[in-house]
Backbone bond lengths (Angstrom), bond angles and torsions (degrees), N, CA, C in turn:
res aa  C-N    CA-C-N  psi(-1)  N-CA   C-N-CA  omega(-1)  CA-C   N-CA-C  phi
1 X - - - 1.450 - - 1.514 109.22 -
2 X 0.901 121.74 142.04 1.884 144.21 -178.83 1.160 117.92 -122.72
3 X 1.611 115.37 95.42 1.222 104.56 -177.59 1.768 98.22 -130.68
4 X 1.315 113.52 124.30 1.804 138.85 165.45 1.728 97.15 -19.44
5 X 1.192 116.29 156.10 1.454 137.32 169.76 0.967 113.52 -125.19
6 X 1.483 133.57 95.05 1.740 115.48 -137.37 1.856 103.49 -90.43
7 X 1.801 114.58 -10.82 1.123 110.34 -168.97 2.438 101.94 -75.76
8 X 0.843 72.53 -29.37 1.943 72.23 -165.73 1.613 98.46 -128.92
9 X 1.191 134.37 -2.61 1.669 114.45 155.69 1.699 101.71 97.83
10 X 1.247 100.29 -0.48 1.970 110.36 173.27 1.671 98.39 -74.27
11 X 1.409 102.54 159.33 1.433 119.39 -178.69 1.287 114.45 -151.14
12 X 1.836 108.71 142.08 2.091 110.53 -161.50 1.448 90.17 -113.43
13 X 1.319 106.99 131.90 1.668 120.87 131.79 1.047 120.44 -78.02
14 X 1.629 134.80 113.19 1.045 130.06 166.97 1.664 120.89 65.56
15 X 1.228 105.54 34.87 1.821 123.86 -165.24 1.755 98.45 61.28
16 X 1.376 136.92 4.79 1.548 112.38 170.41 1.756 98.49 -95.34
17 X 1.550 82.18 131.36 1.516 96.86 178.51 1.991 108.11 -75.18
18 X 1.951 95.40 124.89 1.535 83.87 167.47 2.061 111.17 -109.85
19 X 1.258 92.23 -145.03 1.576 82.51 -177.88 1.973 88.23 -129.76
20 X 1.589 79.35 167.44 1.661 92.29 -178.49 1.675 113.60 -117.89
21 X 1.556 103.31 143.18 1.618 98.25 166.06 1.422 105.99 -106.48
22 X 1.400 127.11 163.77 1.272 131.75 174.97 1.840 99.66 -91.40
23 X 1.427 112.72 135.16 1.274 123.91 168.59 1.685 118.45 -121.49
24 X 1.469 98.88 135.52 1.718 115.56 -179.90 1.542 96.36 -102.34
25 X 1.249 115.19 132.21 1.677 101.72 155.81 1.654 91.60 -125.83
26 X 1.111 119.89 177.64 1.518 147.85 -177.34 1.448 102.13 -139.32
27 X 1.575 122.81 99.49 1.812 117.14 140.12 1.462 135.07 -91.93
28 X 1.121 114.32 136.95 1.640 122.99 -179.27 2.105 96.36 -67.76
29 X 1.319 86.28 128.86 1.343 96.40 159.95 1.372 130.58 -7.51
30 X 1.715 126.35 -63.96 1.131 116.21 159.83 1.697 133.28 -54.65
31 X 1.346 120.99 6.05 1.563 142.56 -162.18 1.759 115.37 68.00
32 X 1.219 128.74 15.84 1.423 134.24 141.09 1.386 116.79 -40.28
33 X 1.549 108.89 114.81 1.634 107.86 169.72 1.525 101.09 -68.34
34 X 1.030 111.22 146.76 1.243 144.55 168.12 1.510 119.56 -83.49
35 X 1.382 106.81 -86.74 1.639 106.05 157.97 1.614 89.68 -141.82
36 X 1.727 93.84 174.71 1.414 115.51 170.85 1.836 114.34 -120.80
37 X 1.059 119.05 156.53 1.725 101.96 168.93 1.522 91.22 -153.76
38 X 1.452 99.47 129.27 1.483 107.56 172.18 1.573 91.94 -120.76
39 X 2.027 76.93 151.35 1.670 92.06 -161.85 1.764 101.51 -125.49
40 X 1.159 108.11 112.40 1.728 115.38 177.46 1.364 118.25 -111.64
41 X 1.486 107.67 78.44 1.759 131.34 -148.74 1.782 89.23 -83.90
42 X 1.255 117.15 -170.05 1.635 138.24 176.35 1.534 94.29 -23.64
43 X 2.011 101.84 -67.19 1.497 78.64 -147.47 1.828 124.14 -104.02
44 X 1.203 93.16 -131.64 1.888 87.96 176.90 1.432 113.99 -93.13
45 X 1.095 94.00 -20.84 1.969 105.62 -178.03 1.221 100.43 -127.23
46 X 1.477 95.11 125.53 2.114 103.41 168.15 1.178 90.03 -124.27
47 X 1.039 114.71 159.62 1.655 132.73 -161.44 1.876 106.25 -155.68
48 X 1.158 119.67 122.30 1.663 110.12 -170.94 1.781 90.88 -102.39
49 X 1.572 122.40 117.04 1.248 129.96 -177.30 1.800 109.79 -105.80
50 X 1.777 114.01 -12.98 1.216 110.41 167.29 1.399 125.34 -138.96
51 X 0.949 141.48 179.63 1.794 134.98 -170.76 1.696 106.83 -154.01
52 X 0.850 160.51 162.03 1.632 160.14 92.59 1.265 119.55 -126.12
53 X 0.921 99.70 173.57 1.667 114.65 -163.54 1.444 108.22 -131.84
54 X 1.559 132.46 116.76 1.736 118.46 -178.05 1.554 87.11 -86.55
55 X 1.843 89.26 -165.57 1.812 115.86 -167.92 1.493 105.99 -84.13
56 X 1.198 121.25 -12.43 1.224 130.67 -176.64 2.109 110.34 -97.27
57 X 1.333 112.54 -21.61 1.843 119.74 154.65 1.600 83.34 95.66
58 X 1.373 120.32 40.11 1.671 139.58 144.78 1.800 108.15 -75.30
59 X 1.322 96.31 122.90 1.677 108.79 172.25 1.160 101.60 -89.09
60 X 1.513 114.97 162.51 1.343 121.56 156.94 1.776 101.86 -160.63
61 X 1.136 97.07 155.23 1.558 116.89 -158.56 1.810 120.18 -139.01
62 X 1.020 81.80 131.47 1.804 73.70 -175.13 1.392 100.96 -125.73
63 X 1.615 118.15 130.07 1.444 123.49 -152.80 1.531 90.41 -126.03
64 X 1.492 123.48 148.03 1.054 132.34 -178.22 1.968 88.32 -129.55
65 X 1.593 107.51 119.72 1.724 119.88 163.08 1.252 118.90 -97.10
66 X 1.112 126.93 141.89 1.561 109.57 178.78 1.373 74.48 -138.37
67 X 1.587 116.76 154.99 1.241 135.67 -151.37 1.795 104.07 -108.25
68 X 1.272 109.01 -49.23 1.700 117.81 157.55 0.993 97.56 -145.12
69 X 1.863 111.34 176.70 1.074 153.31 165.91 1.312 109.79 -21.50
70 X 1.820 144.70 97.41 1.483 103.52 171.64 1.560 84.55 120.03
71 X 1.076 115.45 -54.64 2.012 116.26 -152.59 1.708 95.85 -76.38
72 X 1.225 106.90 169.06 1.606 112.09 167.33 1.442 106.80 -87.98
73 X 1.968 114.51 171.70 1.134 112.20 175.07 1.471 131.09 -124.23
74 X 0.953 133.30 144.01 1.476 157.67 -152.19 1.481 88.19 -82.91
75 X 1.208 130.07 122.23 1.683 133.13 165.56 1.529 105.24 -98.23
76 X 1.470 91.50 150.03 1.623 98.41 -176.64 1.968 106.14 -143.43
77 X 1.498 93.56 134.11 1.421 92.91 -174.91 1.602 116.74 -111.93
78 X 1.003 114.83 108.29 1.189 126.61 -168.16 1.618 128.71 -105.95
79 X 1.093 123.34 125.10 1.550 125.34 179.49 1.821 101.77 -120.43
80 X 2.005 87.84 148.28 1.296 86.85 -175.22 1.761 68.73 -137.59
81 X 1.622 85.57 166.93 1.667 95.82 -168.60 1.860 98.28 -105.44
82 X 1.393 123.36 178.92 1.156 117.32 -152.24 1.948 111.67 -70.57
83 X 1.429 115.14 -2.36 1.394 102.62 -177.88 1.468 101.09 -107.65
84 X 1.663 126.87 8.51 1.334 123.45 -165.36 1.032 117.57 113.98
85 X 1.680 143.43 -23.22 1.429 142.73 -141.89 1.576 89.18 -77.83
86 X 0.963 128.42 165.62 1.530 145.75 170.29 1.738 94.88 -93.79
87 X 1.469 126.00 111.37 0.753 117.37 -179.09 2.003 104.92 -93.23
88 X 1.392 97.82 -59.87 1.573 85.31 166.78 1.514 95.36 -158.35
89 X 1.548 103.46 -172.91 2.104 108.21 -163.71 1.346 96.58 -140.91
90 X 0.981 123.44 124.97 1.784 104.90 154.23 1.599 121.93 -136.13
91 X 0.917 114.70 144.65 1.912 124.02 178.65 1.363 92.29 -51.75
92 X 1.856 87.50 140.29 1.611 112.61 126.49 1.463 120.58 -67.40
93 X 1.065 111.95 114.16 1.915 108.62 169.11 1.448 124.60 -100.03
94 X 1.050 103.38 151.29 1.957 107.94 -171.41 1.532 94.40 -160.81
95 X 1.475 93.32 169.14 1.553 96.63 179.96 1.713 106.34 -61.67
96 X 1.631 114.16 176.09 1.123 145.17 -153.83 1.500 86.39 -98.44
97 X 1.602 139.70 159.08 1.824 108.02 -27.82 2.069 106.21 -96.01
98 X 1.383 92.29 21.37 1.687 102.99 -175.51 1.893 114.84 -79.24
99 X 1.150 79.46 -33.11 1.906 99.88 -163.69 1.793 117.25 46.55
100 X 1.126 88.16 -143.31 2.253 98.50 162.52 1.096 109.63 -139.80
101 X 1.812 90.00 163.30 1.465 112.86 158.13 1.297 120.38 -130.19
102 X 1.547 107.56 -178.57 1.264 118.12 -172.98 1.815 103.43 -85.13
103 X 1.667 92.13 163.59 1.873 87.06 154.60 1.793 98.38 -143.81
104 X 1.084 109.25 -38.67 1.468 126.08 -171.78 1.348 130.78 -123.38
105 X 1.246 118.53 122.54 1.681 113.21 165.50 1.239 135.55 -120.19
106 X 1.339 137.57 132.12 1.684 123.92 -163.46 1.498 82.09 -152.37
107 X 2.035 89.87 147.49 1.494 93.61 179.34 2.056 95.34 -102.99
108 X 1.099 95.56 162.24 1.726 95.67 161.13 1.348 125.14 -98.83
109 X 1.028 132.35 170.70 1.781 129.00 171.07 1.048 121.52 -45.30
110 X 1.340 121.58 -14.26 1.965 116.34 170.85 1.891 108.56 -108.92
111 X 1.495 115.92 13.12 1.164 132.14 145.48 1.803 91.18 88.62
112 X 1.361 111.47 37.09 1.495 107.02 -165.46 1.572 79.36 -125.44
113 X 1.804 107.96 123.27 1.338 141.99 170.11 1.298 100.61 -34.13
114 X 1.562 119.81 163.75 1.538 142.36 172.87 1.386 81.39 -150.41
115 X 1.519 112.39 149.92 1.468 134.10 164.71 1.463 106.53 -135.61
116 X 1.095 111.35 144.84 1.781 117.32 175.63 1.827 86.93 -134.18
117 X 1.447 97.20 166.50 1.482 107.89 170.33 2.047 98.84 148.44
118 X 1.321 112.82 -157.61 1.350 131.05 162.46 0.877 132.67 -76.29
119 X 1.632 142.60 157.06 1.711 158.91 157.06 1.227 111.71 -135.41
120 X 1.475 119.71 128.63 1.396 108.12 -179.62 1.394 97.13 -107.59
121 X 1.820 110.49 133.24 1.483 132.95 163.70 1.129 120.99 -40.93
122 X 1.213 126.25 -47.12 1.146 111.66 -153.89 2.010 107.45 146.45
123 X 1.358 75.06 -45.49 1.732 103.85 -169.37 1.667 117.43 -129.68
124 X 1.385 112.95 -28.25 1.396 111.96 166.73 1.412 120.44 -168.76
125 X 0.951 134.70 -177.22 1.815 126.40 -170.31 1.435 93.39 -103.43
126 X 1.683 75.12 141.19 2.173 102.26 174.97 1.085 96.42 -116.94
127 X 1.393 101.87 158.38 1.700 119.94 172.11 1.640 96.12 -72.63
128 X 1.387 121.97 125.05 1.585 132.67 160.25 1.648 109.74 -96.65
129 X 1.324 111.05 135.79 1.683 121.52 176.13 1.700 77.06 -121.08
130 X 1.648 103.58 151.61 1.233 111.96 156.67 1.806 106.31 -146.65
131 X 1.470 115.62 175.58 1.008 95.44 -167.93 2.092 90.74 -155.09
132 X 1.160 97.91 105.29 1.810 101.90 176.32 1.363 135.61 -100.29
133 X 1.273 104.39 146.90 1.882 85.53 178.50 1.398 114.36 -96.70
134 X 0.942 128.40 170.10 1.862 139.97 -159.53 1.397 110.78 -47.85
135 X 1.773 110.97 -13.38 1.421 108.95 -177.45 1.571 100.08 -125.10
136 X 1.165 127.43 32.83 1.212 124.33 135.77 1.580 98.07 99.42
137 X 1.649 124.02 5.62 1.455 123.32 156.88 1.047 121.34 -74.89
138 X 1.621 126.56 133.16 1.172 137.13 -159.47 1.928 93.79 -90.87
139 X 1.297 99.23 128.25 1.436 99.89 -167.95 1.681 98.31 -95.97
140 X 1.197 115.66 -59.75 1.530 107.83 153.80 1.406 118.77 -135.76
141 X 1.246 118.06 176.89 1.536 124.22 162.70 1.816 111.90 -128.83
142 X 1.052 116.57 134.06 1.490 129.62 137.19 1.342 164.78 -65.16
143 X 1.036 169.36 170.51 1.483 134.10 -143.60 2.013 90.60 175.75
144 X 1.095 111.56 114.50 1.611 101.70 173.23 1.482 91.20 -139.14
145 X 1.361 121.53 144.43 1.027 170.49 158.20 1.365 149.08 -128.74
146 X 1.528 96.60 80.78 1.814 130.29 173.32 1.265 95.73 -5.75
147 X 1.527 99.02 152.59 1.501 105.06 175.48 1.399 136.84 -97.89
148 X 1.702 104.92 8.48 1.371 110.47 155.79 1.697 111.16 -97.66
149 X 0.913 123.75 -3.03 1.937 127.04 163.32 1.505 96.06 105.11
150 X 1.731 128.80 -13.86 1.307 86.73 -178.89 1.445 124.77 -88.45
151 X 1.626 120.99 -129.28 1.738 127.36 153.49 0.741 130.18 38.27
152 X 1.488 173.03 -114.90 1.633 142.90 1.10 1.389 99.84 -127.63
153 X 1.297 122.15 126.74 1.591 121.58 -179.11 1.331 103.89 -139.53
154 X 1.896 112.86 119.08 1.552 122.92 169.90 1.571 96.13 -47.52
155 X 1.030 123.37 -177.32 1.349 143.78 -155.19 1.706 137.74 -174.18
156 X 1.863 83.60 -25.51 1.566 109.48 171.87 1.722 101.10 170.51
157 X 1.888 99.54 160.98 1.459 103.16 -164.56 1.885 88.41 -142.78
158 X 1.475 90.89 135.59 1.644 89.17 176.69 1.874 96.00 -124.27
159 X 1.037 127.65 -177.70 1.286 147.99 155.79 1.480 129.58 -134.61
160 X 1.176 119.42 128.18 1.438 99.66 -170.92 1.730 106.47 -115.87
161 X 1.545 119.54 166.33 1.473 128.77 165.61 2.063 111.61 17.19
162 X 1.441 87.95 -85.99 1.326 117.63 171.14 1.861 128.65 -49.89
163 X 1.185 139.66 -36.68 1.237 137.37 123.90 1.568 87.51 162.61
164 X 1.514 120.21 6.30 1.224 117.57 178.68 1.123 145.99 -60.73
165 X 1.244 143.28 107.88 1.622 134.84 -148.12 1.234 116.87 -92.45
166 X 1.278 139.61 131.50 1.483 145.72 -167.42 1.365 101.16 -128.73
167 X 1.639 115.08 109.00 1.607 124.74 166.92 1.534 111.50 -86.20
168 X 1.305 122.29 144.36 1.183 133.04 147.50 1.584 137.61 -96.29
169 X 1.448 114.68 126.05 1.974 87.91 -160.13 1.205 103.35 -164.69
170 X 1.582 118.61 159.36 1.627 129.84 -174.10 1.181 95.05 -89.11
171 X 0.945 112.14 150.98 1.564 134.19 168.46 1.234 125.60 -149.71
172 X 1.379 132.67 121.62 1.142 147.16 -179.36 1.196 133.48 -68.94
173 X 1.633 123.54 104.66 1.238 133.43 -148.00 1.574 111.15 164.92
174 X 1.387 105.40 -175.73 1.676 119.12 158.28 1.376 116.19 -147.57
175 X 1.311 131.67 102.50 1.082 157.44 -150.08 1.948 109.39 -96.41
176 X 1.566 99.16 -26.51 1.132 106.86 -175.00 1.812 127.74 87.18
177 X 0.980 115.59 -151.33 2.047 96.94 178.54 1.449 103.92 -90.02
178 X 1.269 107.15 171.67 1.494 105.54 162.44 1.661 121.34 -97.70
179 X 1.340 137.82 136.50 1.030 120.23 -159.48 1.743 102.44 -56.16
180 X 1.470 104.82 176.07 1.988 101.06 174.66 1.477 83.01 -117.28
């Protein structure tokens, strides 16, 4: 039996804990794999939390590692070009020993990644937006932090027409009702 560990992306046979790799496959239209790439990053559990595809048949992948059981995870953004090649990867960064993760990925009309997910402060996790161009420069990043200081976790990332980015996200607090 195989059952998910939903906090860090580990999985038990029979209660023995094993470890996970994150897997990309690519199929051609008729359902022919194309290629596959499994990815066995830093930690013990990789977990793949995003996918897109640009106009040009460029992957990109957003990998969440968690190092053990218990630990937080390290996000990783990854592009592979249309036959599989690993074109390039780069971290989420956050302070030391928490780092980030991913939650979301959407490309925009010039096929340049958006990431939503976590950063840890220092003291607690913020919602992180980031935003790259096709070669893997981080064009900007964002940083939100709830207004009682703790939590904050993206949750989902949209884009609309206009190139505007819309996060969705927990945040830690009590805010009270919303008016009706």
């Amino acid at each position: 039996m195989w059952t998910p560990c939903a906090r860090d992306g580990g999985a038990s046979v029979n209660n023995r804990e094993l470890s996970t790799d994150a897997l990309v496959i690519k199929y051609a239209p008729d359902g022919r794999e194309l290629w596959e790439r499994r990815l066995d990053l830093a930690g013990e559990y990789d977990t793949v939390v995003g996918v897109a595809a640009d106009a040009q048949g460029n992957v990109f992948a957003l990998v969440n590692s968690v190092l053990s059981r218990g630990s937080n995870a390290v996000g990783v953004l990854l592009k592979y070009a249309p036959d599989g090649t690993e074109l390039w990867r780069r971290t989420l960064t956050g302070s030391a020993p928490s780092g980030a993760g991913g939650a979301a990925l959407r490309l925009d009309g010039q096929g340049q990644p958006h990431v939503a997910g976590y950063r840890w402060n220092g003291a607690s996790f913020d919602v992180l937006v980031a935003k790259f161009d096709a070669s893997g420069m981080a064009l900007w990043q964002r940083q939100y932090d709830g207004i009682v200081g703790g939590d904050d976790h993206a949750t989902a990332l949209a884009l609309d027409a206009a190139g505007n980015v819309v996060v969705a996200a927990v945040s830690a607090g009590r805010l009270g009702r919303d008016p009706q």
